[in-house]
C-alpha positions in Angstrom: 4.4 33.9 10.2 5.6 30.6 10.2 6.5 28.5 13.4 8.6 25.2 13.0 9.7 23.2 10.5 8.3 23.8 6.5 4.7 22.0 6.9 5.8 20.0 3.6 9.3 18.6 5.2 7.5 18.0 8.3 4.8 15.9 6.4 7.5 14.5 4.5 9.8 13.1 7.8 6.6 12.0 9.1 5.8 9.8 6.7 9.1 7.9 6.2 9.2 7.4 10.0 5.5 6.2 9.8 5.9 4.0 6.5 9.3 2.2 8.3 7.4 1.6 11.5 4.6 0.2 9.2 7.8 -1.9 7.1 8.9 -3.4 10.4 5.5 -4.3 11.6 4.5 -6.1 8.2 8.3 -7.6 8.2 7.6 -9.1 12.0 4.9 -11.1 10.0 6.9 -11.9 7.0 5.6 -9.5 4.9 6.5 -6.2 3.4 4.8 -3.2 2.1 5.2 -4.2 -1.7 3.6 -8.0 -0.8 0.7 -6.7 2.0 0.0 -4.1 -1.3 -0.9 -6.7 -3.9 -2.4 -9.4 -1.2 -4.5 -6.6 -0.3 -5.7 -5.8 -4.1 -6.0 -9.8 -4.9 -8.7 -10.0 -1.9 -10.9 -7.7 -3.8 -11.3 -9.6 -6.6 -11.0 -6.3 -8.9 -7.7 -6.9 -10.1 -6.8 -10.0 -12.4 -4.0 -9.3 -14.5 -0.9 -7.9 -14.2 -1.9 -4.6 -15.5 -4.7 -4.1 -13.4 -2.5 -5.2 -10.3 0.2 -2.2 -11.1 -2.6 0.6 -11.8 -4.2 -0.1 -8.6 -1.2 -0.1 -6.4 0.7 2.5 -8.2 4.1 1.0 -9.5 5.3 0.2 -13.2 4.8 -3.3 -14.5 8.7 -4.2 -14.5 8.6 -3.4 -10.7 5.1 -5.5 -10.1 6.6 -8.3 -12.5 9.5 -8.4 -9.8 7.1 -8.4 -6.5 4.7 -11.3 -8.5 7.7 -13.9 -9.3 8.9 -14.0 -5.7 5.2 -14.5 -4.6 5.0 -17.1 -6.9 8.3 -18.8 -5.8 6.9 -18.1 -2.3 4.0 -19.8 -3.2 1.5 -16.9 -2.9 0.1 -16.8 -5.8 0.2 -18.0 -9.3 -0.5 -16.6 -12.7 -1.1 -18.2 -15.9 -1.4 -16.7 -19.5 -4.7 -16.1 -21.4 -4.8 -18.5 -23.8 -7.2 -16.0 -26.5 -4.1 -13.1 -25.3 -0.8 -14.5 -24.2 0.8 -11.0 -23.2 -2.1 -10.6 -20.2 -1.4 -13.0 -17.2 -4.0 -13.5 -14.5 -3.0 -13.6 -11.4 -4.7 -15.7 -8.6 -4.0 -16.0 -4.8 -3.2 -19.5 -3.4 -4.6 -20.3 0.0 -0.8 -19.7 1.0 -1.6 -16.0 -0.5 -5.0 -16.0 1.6 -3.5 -17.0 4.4 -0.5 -14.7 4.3 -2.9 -12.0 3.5 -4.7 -12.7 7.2 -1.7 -12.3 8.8 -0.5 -9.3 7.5 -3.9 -7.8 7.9 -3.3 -8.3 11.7 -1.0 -6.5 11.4 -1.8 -3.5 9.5 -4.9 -3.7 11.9 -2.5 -4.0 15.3 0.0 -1.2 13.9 -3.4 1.4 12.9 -4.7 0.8 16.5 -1.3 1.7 17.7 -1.1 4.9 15.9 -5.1 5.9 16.9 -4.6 5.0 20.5 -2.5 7.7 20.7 -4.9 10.6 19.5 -8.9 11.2 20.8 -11.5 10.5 17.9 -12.0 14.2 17.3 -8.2 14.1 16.3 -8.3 11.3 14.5 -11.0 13.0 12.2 -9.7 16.0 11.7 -5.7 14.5 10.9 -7.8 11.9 8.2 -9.6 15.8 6.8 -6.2 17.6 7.0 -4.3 14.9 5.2 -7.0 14.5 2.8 -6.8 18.0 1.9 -3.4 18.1 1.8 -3.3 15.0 -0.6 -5.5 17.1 -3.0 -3.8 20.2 -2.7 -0.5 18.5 -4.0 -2.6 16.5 -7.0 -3.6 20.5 -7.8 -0.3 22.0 -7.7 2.2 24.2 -6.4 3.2 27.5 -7.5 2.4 31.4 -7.8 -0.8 30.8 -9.9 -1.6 27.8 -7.5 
């Protein structure tokens, strides 16, 4: 028998109130989630062009081309045309970009601390396990046959 909310809603109002606190902390900074998401996939180095940029974050090209021009405006980053493939762009972080990229890490870093100083270690573990399970379940599907 089930007690309380649908685990799925609950998940699901969790993590909006979770990813707004997170907003508002990178915001504070003068960041936002879309901004501290491609700063954070420039710093690895992996990802040079545009394409590789949207794949690892997760969003359509249009949408990254959109975030990227008002970095670049911002002074963030730049990105220039292949000269042997003028359709790929490289994109490059500025020390503006860097710099940006530090700061919103203190943040992310401030706002996870937050979140764990409320829980013991053995919590901690087993919410990262539970989540991590649950993330897989959904990748799986839902459904009689599920």
């Amino acid at each position: 028998m089930r007690e309380g909310k649908p685990i799925g809603l609950l998940l699901v109002q969790t993590a909006k109130a979770v990813s707004r606190a997170f907003e508002d902390e990178l915001a504070a900074r003068g960041g936002s989630r879309p901004v501290w998401l491609i700063l954070l996939a420039l710093m690895d180095g992996a990802h040079r062009t545009q394409a590789d940029l949207a794949a690892a974050i997760g969003v359509r090209g249009p949408t990254l081309t959109h975030h990227l021009g008002g970095m670049e405006r911002d002074g963030l980053l730049t990105r220039k045309r292949l000269p042997e493939n003028r359709r790929v762009q490289v994109v490059a972080l500025t020390a503006k970009g860097r710099a940006t990229f530090h700061k919103l890490r203190q943040g992310a870093m401030s706002f996870d601390r937050d979140l764990d100083r409320r829980f013991t270690r053995a919590e901690m573990v087993t919410l990262r396990d539970l989540l991590g399970r649950f993330g897989a379940s959904a990748t799986v599907g839902f459904g009689p046959d599920s």
